[in-house]
N, C-alpha and C positions, 0 to 999 in steps of 0.2 A: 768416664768422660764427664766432664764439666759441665756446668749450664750453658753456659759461654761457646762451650765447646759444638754443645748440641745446636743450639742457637744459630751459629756461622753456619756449622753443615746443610742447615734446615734453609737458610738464604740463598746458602750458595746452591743447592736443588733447585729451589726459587726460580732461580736467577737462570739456570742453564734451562728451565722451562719456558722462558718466554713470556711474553705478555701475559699470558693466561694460564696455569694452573691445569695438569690435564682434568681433576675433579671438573673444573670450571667447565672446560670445554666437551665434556661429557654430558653435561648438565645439559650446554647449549646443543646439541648432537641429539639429546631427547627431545628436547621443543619442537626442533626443526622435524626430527620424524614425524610429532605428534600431528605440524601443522600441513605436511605431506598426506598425514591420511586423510585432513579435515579440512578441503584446500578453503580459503578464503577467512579461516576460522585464525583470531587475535591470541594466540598460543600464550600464557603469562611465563616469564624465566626469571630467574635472576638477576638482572644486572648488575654489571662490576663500573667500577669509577675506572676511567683510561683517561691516559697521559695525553687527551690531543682537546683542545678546544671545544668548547660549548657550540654547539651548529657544526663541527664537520664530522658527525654522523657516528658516535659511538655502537647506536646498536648492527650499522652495518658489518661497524668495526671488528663487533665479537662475533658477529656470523661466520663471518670470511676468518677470522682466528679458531672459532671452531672445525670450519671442514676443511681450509686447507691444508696438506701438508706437505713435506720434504719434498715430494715428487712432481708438486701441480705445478704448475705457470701462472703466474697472477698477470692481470693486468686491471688499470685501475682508470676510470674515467671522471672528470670533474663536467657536467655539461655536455658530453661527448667532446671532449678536450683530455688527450693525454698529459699535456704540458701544464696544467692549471697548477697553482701553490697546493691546492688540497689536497688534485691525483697524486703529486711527487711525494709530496711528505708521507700520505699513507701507502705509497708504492715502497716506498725505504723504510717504514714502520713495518711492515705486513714481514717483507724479505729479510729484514734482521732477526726478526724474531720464531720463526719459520724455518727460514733456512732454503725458502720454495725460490727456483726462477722467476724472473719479470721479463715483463713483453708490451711492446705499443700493439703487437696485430693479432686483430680479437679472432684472427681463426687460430693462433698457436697459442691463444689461452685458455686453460682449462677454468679457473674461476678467473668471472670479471666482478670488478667491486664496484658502483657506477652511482654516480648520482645526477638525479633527475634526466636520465636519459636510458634508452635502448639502443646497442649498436647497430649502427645502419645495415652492417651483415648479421646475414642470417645463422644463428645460432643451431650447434647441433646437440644431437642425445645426450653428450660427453661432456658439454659445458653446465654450468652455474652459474646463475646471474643474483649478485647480491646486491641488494637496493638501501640507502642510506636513506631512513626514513623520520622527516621531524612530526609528523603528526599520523599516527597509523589510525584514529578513530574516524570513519567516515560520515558517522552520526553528528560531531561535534558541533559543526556548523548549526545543527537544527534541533539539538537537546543537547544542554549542558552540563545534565544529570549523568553521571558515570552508572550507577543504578539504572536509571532508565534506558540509556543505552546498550547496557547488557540486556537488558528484559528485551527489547527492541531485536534483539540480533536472535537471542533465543525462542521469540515467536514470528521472525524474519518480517515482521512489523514495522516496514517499509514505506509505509506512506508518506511520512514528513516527507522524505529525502524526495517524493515524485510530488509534492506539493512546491518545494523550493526549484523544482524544474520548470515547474507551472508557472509559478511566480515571477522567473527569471524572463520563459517566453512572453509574458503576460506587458513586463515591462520594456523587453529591449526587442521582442520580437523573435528572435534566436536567443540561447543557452551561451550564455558570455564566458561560463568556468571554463577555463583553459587545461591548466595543472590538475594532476590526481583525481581525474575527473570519474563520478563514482561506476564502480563496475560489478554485474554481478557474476558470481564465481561459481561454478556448480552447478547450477541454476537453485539456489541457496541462498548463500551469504554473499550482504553487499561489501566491498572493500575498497579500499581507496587505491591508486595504482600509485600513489606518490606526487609530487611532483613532477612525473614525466609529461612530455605536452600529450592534446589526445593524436598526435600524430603517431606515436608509440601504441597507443591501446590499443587499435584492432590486431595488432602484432603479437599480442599475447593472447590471444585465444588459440586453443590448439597448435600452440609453438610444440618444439623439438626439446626446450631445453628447459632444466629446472629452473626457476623463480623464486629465492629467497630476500623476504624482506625482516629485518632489524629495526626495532625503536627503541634504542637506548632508556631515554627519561623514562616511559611510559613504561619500560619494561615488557615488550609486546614482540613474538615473532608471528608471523603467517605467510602462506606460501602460495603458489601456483605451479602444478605439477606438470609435464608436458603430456599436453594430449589434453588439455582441461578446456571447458566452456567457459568460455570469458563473454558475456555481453554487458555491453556501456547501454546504461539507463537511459533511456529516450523513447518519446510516443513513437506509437505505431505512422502518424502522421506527419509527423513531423520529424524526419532519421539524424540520426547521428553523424557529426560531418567532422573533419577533421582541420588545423589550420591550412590557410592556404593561401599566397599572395599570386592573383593569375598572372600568366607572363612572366614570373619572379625566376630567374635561376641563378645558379652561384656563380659566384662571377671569374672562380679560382678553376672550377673542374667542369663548369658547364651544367650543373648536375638539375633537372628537372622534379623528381623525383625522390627528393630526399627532405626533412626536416630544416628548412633552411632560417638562420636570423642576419638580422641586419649588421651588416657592415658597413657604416658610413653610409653613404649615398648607395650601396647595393646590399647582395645580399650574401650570404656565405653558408656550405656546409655546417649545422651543427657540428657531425662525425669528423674531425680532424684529422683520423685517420685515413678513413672513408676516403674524405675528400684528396688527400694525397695520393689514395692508390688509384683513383678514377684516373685522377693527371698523368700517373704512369703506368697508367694501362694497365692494371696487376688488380684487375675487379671485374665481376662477373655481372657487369651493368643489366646484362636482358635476366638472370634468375634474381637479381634485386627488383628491376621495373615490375616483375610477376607477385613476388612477396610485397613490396611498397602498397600504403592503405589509399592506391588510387579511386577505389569504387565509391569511398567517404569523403569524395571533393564535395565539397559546397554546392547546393542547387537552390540557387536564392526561388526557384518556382516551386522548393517545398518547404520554404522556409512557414513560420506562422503567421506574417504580416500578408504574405504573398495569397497564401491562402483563405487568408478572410476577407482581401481586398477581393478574392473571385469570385465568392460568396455575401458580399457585402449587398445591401436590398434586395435580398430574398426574404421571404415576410416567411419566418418561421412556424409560425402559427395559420399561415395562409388555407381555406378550406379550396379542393382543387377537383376539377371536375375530369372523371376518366371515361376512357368508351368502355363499358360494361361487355363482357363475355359470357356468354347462354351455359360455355361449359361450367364454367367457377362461381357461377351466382344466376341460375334459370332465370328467378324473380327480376332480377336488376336487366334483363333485356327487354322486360316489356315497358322500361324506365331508363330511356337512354340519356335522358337529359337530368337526371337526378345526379345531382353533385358526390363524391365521394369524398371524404373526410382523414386523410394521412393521419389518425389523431396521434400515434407516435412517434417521436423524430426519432431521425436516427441519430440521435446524440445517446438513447440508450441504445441502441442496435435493433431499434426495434419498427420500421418504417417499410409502410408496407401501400399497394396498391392492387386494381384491377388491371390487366392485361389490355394493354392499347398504345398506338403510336403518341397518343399525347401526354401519359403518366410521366408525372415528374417525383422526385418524393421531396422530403420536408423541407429540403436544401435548397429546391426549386431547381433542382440538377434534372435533364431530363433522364426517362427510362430508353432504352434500346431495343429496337427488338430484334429476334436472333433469329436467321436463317427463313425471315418470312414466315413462320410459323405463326406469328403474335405471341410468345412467349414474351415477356418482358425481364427488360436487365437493368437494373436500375443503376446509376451513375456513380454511386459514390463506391468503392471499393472495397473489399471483403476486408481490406488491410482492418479494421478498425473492428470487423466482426458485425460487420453488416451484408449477410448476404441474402440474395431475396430472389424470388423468382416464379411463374408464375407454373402449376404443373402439368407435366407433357412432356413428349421424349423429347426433345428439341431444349428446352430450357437449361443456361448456363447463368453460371454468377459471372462478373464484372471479368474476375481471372478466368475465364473459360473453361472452370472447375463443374463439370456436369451437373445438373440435378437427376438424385437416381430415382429410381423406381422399388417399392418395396412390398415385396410379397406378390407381387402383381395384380396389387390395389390401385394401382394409378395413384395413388399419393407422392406428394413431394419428400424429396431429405432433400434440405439444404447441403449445399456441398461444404460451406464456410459455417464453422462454430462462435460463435458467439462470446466475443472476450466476457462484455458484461451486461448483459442485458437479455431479452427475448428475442428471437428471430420469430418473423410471422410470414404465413402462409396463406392460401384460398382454404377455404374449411373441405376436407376432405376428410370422410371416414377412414382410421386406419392410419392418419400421416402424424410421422413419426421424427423427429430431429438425427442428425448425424451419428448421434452414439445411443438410435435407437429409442429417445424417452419421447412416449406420447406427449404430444401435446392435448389441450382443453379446449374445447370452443369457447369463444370468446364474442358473441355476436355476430356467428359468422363466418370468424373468421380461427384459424388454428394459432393456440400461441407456444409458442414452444419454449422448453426447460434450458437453460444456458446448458453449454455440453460444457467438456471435461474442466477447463480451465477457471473457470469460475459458473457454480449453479446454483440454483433455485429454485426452486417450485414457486410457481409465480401464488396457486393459494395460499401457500406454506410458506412462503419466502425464508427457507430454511437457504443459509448459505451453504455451500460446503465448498471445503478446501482439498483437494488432490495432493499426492505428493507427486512433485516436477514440473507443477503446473505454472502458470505465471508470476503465482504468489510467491513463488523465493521455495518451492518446494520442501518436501522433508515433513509439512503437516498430517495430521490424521485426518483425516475424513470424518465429516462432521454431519451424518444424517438423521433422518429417518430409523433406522437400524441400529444407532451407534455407531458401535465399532464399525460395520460393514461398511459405512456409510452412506447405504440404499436409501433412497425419499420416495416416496410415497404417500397415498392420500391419508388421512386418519376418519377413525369412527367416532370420535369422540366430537359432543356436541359443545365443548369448550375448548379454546386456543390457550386459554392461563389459566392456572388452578394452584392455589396454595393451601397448602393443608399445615394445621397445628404449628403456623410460626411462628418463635421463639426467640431472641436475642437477650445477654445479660450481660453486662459490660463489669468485667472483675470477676472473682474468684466464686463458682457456687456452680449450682446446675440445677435439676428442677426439685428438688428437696427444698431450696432457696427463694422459691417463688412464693413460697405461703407468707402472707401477712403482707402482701403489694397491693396493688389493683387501687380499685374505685374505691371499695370497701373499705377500707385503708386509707385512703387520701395518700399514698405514697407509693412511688413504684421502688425503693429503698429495701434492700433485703432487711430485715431485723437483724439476723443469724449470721448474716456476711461482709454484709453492708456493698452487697451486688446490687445495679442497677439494673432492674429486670424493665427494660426498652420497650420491648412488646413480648404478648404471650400468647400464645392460643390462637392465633389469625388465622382465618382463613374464609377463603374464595374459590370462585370461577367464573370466566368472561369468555361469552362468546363472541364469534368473529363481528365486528359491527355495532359490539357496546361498550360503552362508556362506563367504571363504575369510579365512584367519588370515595375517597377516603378525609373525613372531617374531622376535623379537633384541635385543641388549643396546643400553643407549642410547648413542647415535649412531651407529648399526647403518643408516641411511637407514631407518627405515620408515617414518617420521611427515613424513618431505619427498616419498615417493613420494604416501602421502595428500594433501599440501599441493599435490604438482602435479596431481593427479588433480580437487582440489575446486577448482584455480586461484588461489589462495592466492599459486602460486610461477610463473613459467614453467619447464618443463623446458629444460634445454640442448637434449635429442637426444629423439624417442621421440615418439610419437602416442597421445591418449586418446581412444576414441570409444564411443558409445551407438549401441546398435544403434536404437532408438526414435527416434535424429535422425535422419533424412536416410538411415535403411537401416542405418546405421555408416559412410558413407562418409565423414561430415564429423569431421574431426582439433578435437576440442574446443579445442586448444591455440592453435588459428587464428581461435578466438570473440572478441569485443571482450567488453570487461567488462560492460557491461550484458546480452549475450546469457548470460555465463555467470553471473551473478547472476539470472537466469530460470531458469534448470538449476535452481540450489541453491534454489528455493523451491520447485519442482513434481518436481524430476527426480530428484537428487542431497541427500540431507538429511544433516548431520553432527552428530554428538552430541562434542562434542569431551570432551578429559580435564579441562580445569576449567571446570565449570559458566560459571563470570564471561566464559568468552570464549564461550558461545552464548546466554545469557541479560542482559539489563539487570534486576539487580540492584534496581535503582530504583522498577520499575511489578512488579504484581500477577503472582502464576503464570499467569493467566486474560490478564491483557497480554500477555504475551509470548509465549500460544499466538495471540491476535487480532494481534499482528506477522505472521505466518506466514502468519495467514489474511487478513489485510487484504491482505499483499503479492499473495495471489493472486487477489486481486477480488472476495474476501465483503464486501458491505456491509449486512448485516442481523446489526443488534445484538442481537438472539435467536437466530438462530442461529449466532454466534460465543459466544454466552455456552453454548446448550445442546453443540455441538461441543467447549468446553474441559472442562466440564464431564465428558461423556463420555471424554475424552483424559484427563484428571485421577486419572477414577475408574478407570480402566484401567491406571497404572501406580502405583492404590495409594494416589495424596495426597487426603488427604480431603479431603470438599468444604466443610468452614468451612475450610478454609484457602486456595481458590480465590483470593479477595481479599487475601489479604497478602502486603507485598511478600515479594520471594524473597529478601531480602537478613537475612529473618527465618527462611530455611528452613535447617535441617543442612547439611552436603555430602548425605548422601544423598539425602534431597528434593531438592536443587535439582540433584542430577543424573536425575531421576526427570522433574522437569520438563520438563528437557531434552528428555529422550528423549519426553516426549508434545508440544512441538514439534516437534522432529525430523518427527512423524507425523502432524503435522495435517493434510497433504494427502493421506496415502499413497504418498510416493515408492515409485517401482519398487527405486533404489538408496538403498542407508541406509551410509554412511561412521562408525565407530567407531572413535574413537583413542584407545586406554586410559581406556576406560570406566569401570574399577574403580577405577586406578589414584588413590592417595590416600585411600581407604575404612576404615572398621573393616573387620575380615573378616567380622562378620554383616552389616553393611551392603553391604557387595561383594558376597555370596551373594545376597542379597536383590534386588541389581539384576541378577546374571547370569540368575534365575529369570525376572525378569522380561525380560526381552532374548530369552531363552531361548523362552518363551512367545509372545512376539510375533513372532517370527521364525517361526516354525514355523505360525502359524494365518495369516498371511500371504504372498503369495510376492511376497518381497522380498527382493533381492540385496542382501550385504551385508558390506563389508568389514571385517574385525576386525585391529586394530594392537594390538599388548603384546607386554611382554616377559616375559609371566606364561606359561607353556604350560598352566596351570590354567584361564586366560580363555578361551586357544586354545581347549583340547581341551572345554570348555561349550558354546562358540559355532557354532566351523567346521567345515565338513566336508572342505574340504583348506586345507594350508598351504604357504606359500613362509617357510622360514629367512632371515635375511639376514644378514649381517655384514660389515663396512668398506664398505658403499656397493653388496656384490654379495647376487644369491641363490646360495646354499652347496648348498641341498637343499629338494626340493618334493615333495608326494604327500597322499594320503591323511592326515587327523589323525589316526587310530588305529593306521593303517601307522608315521606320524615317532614315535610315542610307545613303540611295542612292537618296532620294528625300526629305529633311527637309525640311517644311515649314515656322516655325517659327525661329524667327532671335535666341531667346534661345537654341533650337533646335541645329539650324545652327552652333550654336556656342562648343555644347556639341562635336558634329560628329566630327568637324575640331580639339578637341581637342585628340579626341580618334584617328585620323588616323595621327597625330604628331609622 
């Protein structure tokens, strides 16, 4: 046989294969299993170039060419329009090549190939629904980095996307995204559902039928298997609603109930089909009205304009006077007229009172009392992970979810967990939170550890993540314990402790280190020509102090920070938290997602230019809801009244909450910062040249404030400059450094009035110039 010969035979196999090659469609056949086991998860395949136009949906194209075959029924919808140019051409593309039946009626179809739409009937076990999809990345809108994207979905690092929700309420009042509006899957991964409207989305949660979606360009499948947990992103307070024009119906089949767009002057079934078998009576109208996402109509009285106008001159900060009860506080009855103080809002879930017909909490909502007992029930709803109540067998939370009794200590368990914050109680020996963790007194008063969904030991302000919990599940558990994820108090009389750290930038290790330092005037290896950063560091801070790191630039201070936040890996040296795991575990040995946990509950840094802890882009109030979204807040009141509080506490006024920060000074938007920094209350607070770049009344201006917050909190807290002006403000001891070593450490009033070192010496006489 010829070349020629071989060549023809080899086309004409080609040729009687079809559009696709069975290798090809085998290929696509693995994806799709893959993305079946891993629902929500961006599957990469192949892509092949096809014969049809840029925009009418090649990656759907090769789905439906992979699992169709000889035996199935296609049918194929453009908008839920059988008759569209794009349904017909891929209905006669699919069926040539194939060989399968075609069908307009989605019950005698075994695959439907559909774009931007879901059939108005309900799909069963036996069908497949393939989605033509132009943009599968749900991230893209809010990271533009394909890297960072991927890292985002790999530690389910989900914040942007509930900042740009925030954003949206922030400006229109409601969530304006319409199309592919994002959902999460598994309770997992977030994924985009397409362009379908959200009248479709509640529809695929725990559907009957498989869900395959196709992204040609991008080269991306992912799935939705039947029987899977589908939830659309949206606060606890503010629900997820679907389109809806009231009084609106079709004007062709009457239809109430269905998806409908405008036609002229009315309006008309999306589903074309739909809408023609209502007409002829050939549709099961009462098992559609059952399935249809009637429960996500629109309630403009929970929208979030609605609900701030209800709430609007309540003095958040108001101190409020309660009638005092002999049971929950003996002292406070012989003090009936003595004010009580709500001092937590429950914007963190944390608000709390004495038992009386007059208690209101932070909201200025009144409490209720239940059954004539005087329990109290305070107004705002568990929905947000605020439950409260006062203890006694009689006491319910808002939902009439009991408060129990434990051990038959008369102690309270809240019935309601705590998305993000503390729930608080009357101080009673013994009382314990929902999943068991004592709580601490707290003046009085009992404060309790966030349960399963997002926790913390409010000493420890250790986060931890669960798997399946709010956070997009699948995480380790991040405690006390490690692995186990237990938290627990510690014995150790320091929160941060760095031993022997090391950093060398280039090739060498510690054989490389000889001939650097002070000693040397160089931090330059001889032997390597390694830049050895810093060497030898080492510390420890306890809860409540401040310690200063001083020296000229490139003195290593600002890389000792970097390895301590993980920024950097150290060469040589161990960093640990006494709050993890005791201090046994070496932070340095954390994978990145554990230590990106740290830095939102544990570890917070205010860096020296604003632009590298702040996006610029979104609102001063975004970027504190970043902070707090990463840690499991999902109630848009209280992330609005929390920034709010944070805002007003380092000074930005509150009409300025809402503008971006990219319209703020450097002072402000280092002001910002620093009320990020503190959204959670980290135990450790990292500061690297805070001032640095400032006017000098603007620098005073934030030292006071740093200065202030430091001091009314105990929070360990590291301070980087090469100011000794900033030092001797902030810290209470300091380590000197210079070439990569520490030169001299002590007391900041001791380094300043008695320096020992000529570097030293030299620092002081410049700061008292």
């Amino acid at each position: 046989m010829t070349v020629l010969e071989l060549l023809a035979e080899t086309d004409e196999a080609q040729a009687d294969s079809g559009l696709l090659d069975e290798g090809t469609k085998r290929e696509i056949r693995r994806a799709t299993l893959v993305a079946v086991c891993v629902p929500g998860y961006q599957v990469p395949f192949g892509s092949r170039e096809m014969p049809v136009a840029r925009g009418w949906g090649s990656g759907g194209l090769q789905v439906t060419l992979g699992v169709v075959g000889p035996d199935d029924t296609l049918k194929v919808i453009d908008q839920g329009d059988d008759g569209g140019v794009n349904a017909t051409n891929l209905r006669r593309l699919v069926t040539a090549s194939e060989g399968c039946a075609s069908t307009t009626d989605a019950r005698a179809a075994s695959v439907i190939q559909t774009r931007h739409r879901v059939p108005e009937e309900a799909l069963s076990r036996d069908q497949v629904l393939v989605y033509q999809v132009p943009v599968p990345e749900p991230l893209r809108g809010v990271q533009k980095s394909v890297a960072e994207c991927a890292r985002m979905h790999a530690q389910a690092d989900y914040s942007a996307m509930w900042v740009s929700l925030y954003e949206d309420l922030v400006r229109n009042g409601v969530i304006t995204r319409s199309t592919g509006y994002p959902v999460l899957v598994n309770n997992r991964y977030v994924m985009s559902t397409t362009p379908v409207p959200r009248w479709d989305v509640p529809r695929l949660h725990q559907c009957e039928h498989l869900n395959l979606y196709g992204a040609g360009r991008e080269k991306r499948i992912y799935a939705i298997p039947p029987h899977t947990d589908v939830t659309p992103l949206a606060f606890d307070d503010v629900p997820f609603e679907v389109e809806h024009v009231p009084d609106a119906r079709c004007a062709l089949c009457g239809s109430t109930d269905t998806f409908l767009v405008e036609a002229g002057d009315d309006y008309a079934c999306s589903d074309t089909e739909w809408c023609a078998r209502v007409s002829d009576n050939d549709a099961d109208t009462e098992k559609h009205r059952n399935t249809a996402p009637l429960a996500w109509l629109p309630d403009p009285t929970r929208r979030a304009l609605a609900q701030s106008e209800r709430v609007a001159g309540a003095d958040a900060r108001a101190r409020i006077a309660v009638a005092p009860d002999s049971r929950s506080n003996p002292e406070a009855a012989e003090s009936a007229s003595a004010p009580t103080t709500l001092d937590r809002p429950a914007a963190t879930g944390r608000s709390k009172g004495e038992p009386g017909a007059d208690a209101i909490d932070r909201d200025g909502i009144s409490a209720e009392a239940v059954s004539g007992s005087g329990e109290v029930v305070f107004g705002q709803a568990a929905i947000e992970g605020r439950s409260k109540g006062e203890y006694g067998a009689g006491a319910t939370d808002r939902d009439d979810s009991s408060v129990e009794v434990v051990s038959g200590s008369g102690a309270p368990v809240f019935g309601r967990a705590v998305i993000a914050g503390t729930a608080h109680g009357e101080s009673v020996e013994g009382a314990t939170d929902r999943d068991g963790i004592p709580g601490e007194a707290d003046s009085g008063v009992i404060v309790f550890a966030p349960a399963a969904t997002a926790t913390s030991d409010r000493a420890a302000g250790v986060l931890v993540r669960n798997p399946g919990s709010g956070f997009g599940g699948g995480a380790t558990a991040l405690g006390r314990a490690g692995a186990s994820g237990t938290v627990g108090a510690s014995d150790q009389e320091w929160i941060l402790r760095v031993d022997g750290l090391g950093k060398l930038y280039g090739r060498g290790g510690r054989a490389d280190v000889a001939g650097t330092g002070p000693d040397f005037g160089t931090a330059v290896s001889p032997s390597t020509g390694a830049v050895v950063a810093a060497w030898d560091v080492g510390f420890d801070i306890a809860p409540g102090e401040a310690l200063g790191l001083i020296g000229e630039s490139g003195s290593g201070k600002s890389t000792v920070l970097r390895c301590i936040i993980g920024d950097e890996t150290p060469t040589e040296g161990s960093v640990r938290l006494s709050v993890l795991d005791g201090g046994r575990t070496d932070l340095v040995g954390l994978d990145p997602a554990a230590r990106r946990l740290l830095r939102i509950g544990t570890m917070a840094v205010v860096h020296q230019d604003p632009a590298a802890g702040l996006d610029l882009r979104i609102t001063a109030g975004g970027n504190i809801a970043e902070r707090l979204t990463a840690a499991g807040w999902r109630g848009y009141h209280a992330i609005r009244r929390r920034a709010a509080e944070l805002l007003e506490r380092v000074e930005v006024p509150a009409q300025r909450m809402d503008d971006p920060v990219s319209t703020f000074s450097g002072g402000m938007r280092q002001r910002v910062q620093i009320a990020k920094a503190l959204a959670i209350e980290p135990p450790v607070l990292l500061l690297d040249e805070p001032t640095t770049g400032l006017d000098a009344s603007v620098a005073a201006g934030v030292l006071d404030l740093l200065r202030g917050l430091l001091s009314e909190r105990d929070i360990a807290a590291v301070v980087v400059s090469h100011d000794f002006a900033v030092i001797e403000a902030l810290s209470d001891r300091t380590l000197v450094m210079q070439t990569g070593r520490v030169v001299e450490r002590g007391l900041t009033d001791q380094l300043l009035n008695d320096p020992h070192h000529p570097y030293t010496q030299r620092l002081v006489a410049a700061a008292r110039r």
